[in-house]
C-alpha positions as CSV (number, residue, x, y, z in Angstrom):
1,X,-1.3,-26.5,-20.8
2,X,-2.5,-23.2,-19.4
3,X,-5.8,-21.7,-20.7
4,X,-4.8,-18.2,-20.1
5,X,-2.6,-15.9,-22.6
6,X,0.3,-13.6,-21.0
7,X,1.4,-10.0,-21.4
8,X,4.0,-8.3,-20.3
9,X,5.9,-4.7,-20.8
10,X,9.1,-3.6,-21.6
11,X,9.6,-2.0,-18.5
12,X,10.0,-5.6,-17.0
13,X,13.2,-6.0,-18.2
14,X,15.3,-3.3,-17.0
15,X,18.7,-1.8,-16.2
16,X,18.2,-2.1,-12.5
17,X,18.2,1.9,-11.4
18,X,15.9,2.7,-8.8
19,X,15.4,5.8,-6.1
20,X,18.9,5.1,-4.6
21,X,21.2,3.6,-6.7
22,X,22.1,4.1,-10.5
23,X,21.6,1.1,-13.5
24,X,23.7,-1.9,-12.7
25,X,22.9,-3.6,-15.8
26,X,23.2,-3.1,-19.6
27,X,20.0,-1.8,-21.1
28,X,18.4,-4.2,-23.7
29,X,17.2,-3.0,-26.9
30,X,13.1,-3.3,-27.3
31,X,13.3,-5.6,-30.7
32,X,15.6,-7.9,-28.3
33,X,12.9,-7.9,-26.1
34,X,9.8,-8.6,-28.4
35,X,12.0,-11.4,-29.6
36,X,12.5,-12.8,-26.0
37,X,9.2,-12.3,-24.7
38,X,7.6,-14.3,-27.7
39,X,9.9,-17.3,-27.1
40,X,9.3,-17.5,-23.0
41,X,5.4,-18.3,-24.6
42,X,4.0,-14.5,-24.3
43,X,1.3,-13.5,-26.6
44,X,1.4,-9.9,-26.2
45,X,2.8,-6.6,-25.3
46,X,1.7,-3.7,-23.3
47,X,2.8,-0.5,-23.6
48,X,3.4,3.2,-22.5
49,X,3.1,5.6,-25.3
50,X,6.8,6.5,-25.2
51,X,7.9,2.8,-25.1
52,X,6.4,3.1,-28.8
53,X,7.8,6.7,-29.6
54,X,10.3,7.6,-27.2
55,X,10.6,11.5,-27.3
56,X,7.5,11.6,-28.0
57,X,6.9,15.3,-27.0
58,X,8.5,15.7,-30.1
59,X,7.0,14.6,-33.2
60,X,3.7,15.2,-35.0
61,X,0.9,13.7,-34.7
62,X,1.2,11.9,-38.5
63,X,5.1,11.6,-37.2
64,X,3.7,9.3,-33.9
65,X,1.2,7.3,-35.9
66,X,4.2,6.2,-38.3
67,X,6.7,5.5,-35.6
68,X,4.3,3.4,-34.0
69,X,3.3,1.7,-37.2
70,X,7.2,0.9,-37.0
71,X,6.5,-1.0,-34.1
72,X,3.6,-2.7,-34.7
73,X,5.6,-4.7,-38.2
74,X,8.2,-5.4,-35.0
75,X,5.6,-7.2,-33.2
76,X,4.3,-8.8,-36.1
77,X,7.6,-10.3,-36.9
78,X,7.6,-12.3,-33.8
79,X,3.7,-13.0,-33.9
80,X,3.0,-10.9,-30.8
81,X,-0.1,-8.5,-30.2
82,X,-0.6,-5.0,-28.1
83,X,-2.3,-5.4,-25.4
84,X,-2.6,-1.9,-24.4
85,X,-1.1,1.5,-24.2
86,X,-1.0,3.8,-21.3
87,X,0.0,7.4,-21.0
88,X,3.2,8.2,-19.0
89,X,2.0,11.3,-17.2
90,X,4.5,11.0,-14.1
91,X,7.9,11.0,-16.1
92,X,7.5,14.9,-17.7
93,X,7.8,18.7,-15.9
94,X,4.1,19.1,-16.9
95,X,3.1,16.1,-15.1
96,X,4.7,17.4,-11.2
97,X,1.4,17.6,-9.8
98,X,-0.6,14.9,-12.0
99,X,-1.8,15.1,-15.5
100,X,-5.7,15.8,-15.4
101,X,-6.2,16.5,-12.1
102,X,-3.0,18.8,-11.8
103,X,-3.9,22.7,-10.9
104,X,-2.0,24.0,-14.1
105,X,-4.3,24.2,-17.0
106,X,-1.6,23.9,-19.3
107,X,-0.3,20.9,-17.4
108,X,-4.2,19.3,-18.0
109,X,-3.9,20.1,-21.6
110,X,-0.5,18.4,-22.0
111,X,-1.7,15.4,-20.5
112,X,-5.0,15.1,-22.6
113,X,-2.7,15.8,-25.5
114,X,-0.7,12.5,-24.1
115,X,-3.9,10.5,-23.8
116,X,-5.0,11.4,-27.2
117,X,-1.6,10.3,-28.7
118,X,-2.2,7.4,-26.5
119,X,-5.4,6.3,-28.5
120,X,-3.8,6.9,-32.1
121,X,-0.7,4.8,-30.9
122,X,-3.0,2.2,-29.8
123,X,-5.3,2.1,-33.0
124,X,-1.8,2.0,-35.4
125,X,-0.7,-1.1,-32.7
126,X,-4.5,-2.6,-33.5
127,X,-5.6,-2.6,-29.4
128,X,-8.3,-0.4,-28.0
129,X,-7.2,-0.5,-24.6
130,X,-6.0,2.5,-23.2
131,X,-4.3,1.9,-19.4
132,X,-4.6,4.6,-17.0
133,X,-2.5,4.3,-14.1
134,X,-3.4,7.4,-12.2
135,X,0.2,7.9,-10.3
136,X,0.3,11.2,-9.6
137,X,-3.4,12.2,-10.0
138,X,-3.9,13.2,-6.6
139,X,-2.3,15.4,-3.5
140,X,1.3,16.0,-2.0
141,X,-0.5,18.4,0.0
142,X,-4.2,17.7,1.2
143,X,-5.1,21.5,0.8
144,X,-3.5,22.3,-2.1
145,X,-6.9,21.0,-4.6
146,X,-10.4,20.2,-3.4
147,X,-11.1,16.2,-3.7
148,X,-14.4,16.9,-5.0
149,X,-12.8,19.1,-8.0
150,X,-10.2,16.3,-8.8
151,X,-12.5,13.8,-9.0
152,X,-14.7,15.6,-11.4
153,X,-11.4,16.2,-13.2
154,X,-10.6,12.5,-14.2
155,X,-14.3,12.2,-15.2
156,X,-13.9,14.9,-17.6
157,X,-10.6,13.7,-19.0
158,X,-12.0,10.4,-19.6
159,X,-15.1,11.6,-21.0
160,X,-13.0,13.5,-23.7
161,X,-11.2,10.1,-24.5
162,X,-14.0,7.9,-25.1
163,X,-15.2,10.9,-27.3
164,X,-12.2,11.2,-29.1
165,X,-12.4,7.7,-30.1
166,X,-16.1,5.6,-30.3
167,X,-14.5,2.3,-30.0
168,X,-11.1,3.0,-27.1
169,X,-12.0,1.3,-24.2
170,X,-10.1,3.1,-20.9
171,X,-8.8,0.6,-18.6
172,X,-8.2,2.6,-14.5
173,X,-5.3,1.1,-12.7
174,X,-6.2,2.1,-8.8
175,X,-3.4,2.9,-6.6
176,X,-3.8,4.0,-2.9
177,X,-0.6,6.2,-2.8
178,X,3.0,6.6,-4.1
179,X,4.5,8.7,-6.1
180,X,1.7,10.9,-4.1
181,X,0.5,10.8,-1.0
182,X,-3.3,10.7,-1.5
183,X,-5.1,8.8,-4.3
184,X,-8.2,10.2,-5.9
185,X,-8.4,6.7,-7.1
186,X,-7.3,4.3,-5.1
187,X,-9.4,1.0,-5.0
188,X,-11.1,-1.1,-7.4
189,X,-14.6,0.4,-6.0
190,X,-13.7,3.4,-7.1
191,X,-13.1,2.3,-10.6
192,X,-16.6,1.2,-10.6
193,X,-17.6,4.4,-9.0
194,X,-15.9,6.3,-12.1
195,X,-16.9,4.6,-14.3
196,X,-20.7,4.7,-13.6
197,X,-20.0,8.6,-13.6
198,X,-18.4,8.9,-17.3
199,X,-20.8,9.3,-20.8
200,X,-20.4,4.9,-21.8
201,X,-19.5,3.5,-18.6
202,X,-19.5,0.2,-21.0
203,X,-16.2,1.1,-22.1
204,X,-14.4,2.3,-18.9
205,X,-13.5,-0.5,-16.4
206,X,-10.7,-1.3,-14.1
207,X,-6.9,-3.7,-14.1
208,X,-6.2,-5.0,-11.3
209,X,-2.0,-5.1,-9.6
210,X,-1.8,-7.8,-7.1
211,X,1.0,-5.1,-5.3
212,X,-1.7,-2.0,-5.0
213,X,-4.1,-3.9,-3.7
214,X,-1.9,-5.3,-0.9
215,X,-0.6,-1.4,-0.4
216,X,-4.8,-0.6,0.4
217,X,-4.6,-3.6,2.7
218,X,-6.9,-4.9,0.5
219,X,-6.6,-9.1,-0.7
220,X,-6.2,-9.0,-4.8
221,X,-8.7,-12.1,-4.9
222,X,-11.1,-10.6,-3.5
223,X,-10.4,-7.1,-5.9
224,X,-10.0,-9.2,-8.5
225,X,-13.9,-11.2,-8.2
226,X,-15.3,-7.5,-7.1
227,X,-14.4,-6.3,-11.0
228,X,-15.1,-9.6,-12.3
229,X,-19.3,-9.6,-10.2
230,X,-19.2,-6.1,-12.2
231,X,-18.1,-7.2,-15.6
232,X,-15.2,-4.6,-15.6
233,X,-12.1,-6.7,-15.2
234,X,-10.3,-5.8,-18.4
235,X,-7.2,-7.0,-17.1
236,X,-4.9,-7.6,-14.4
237,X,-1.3,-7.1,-13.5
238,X,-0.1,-9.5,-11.3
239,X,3.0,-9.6,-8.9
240,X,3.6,-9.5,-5.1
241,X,4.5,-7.4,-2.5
242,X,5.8,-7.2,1.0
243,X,3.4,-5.5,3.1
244,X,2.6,-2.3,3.2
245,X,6.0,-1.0,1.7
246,X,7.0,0.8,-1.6
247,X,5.6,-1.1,-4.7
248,X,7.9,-3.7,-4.9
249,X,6.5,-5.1,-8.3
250,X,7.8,-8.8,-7.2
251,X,7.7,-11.9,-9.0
252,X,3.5,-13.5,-8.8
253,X,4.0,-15.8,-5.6
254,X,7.2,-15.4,-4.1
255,X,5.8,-13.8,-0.9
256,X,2.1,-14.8,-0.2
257,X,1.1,-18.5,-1.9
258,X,-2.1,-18.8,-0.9
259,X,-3.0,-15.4,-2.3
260,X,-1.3,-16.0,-5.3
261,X,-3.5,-19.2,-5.5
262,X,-6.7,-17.4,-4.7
263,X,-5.7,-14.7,-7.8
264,X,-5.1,-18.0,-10.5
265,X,-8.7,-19.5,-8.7
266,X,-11.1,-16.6,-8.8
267,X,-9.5,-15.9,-12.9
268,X,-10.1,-19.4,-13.6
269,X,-13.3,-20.3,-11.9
270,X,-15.2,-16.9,-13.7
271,X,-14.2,-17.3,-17.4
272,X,-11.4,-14.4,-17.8
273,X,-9.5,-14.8,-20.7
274,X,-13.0,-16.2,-22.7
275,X,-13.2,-12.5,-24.2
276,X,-9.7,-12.2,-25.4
277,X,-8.5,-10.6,-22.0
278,X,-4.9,-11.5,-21.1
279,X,-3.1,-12.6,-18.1
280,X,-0.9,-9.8,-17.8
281,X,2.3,-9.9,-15.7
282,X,3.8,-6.1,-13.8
283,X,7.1,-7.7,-12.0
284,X,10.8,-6.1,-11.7
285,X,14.3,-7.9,-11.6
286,X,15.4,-7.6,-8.3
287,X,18.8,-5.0,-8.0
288,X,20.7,-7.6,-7.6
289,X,20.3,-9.7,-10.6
290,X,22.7,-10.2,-12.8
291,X,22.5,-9.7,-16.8
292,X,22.1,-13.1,-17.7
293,X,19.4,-13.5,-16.0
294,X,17.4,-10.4,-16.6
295,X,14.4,-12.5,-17.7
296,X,14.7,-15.0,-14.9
297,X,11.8,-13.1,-12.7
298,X,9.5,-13.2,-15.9
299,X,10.3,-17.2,-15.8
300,X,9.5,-17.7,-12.0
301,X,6.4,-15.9,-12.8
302,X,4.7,-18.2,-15.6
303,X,6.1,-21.0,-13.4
304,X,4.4,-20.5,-10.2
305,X,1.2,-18.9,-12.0
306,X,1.3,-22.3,-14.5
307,X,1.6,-24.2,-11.5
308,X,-1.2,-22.7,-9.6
309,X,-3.5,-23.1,-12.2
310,X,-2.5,-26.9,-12.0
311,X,-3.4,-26.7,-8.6
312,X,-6.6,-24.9,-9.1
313,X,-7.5,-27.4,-11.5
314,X,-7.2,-30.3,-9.1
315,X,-9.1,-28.7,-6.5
316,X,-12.0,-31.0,-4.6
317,X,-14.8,-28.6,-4.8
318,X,-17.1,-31.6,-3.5
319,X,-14.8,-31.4,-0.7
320,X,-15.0,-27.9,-0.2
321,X,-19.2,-28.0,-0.6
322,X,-19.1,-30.7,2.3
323,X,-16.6,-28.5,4.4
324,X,-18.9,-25.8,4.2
325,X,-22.1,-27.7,4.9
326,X,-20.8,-28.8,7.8
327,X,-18.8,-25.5,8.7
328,X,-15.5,-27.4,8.6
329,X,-13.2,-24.5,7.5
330,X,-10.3,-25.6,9.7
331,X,-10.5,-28.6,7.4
332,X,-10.9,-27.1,4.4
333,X,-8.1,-24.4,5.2
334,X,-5.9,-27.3,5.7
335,X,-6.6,-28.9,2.5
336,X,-5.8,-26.0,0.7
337,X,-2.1,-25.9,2.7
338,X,-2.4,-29.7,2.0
339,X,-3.0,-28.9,-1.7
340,X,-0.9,-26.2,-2.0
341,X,2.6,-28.1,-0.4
342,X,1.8,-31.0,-2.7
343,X,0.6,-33.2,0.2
344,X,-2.4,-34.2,-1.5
């Protein structure tokens, strides 16, 4: 039985439409989904603001907190929790060229109005997580805003969040590139780096994709145990990815084992999940799949991850202290292949 408890988000099950090609299946309905995700063992659900108010441009504030109170007797039908709740500031006409960072004051005002709604949404839900993955906070054009002035940018913006609310915990998700072509934030260092920079750096840590790390040409182990030696891994999202492509968002382990092993290792041999944090899961159906089996790729991914932590568990670490006394790593590389194809 795993040790770890499991997230996912809405946005995981999907109609299929993507940059070149419409929806090819039917859409779901989100109570569906709650209902679904409880009974394939998940424990929680993370969230964008509008997955909880959709429109959300156009309510009140008191209308927002209600709406999302809606929700929340949803998820508490099906005994499921929120894990977080992140802004969307990549989907609206004031968000073209990023939220805080973007060189329209108005357009930074709209988006700290969407972080704020954010942090009510997420107190009515009962989290204090608040996600921020940065997608378009950075540059389509290198000269068109000064690095330094971005940067000092997102530190505000986050600054006025944790103010806003004395217990919200922000959570950055880095990303190297894409939608835009430049990050401002890109790797897990520098999470830390922002985070040390903001008014309670105790409340501003990092989540960890498997797929963004890969797109730094970075290995999400080794991201993954950098937060953790911090104490600023608040959660992860884990998938896979092809090389350095467009964010695939595939299911945890279907291209790199090994890695995928080494995610489910460094978790398990550090503790996460002993505070409450959840093992969350950020993977897409592929085009091709058909209706019937729009959960299948949430399936595959508790499978292999459940599957891995078996492995992990049976791991010889007294093997692995003599391989490395005796600087044996072709031997102890092979025992993890050995392990890892069910030879041993």
């Amino acid at each position: 039985m795993s040790k770890f408890r499991f997230s996912v988000g809405p946005w995981n099950v999907h109609s299929g439409a993507d940059s070149y090609g419409p929806a090819v299946r039917a859409e779901i309905p989100a109570v569906e989904k709650y209902k679904k995700f409880a009974e394939l063992g998940f424990s929680a659900v993370q969230f964008h603001d509008d997955d909880v108010v959709p429109d959300i441009n156009n309510y009140s504030t008191d209308e927002i907190k209600a709406k999302a109170r809606e929700v929340k007797s949803q998820l508490d039908q099906f005994g499921l929790k929120a894990e977080f709740v992140a802004p969307r500031l990549w989907m609206d006409e004031h968000t073209i060229d990023g939220g805080f960072m973007s060189t329209s004051q108005e357009d930074r005002e709209y988006a700290m109005w969407r972080a704020y709604r954010s942090i009510d949404i997420a107190r009515e839900l009962g989290c204090d997580l608040i996600v921020l993955w940065l997608a378009r906070e950075g540059t389509v054009c290198a000269e068109s805003k000064s690095p330094v002035w971005a940067t000092k940018m997102l530190i505000e913006s986050i600054n006025k969040m944790l103010e806003y609310d004395k217990s919200i915990r922000i959570c950055i998700e880095p990303k190297p590139n894409e939608p835009i072509d430049r990050s401002i934030c890109g790797t897990m260092g520098h999470v830390m780096a922002i985070s040390a920079a903001t008014i309670d750096p105790s409340r501003v840590g990092g989540n960890l994709e498997s797929a963004h790390a890969v797109l730094a040409g970075l290995d999400p182990a080794h991201e993954i145990g950098f937060a953790l030696a911090m104490g600023k891994l608040m959660t992860v999202h884990l998938n896979d990815q092809n090389s350095i492509r467009y964010d695939q968002d595939k299911s945890f382990g279907v291209e790199n084992l090994r890695a995928a092993f080494n995610q489910v290792k460094v978790l398990k041999e550090n503790g996460y999940g002993d505070h409450g944090e959840y093992v969350g899961l950020d993977v897409k159906a592929m085009r091709t799949t058909k209706d019937q089996d729009s959960y299948k790729h949430l399936e595959n991914s508790l499978r292999i991850f459940k599957a891995l932590e078996d492995k992990v568990d049976r791991f010889d670490y007294e093997f692995q202290k003599k391989c490395v006394e005796s600087r044996d790593f072709e031997g102890l590389e092979m025992y993890v292949m050995d392990l890892l194809m069910g030879i041993v």
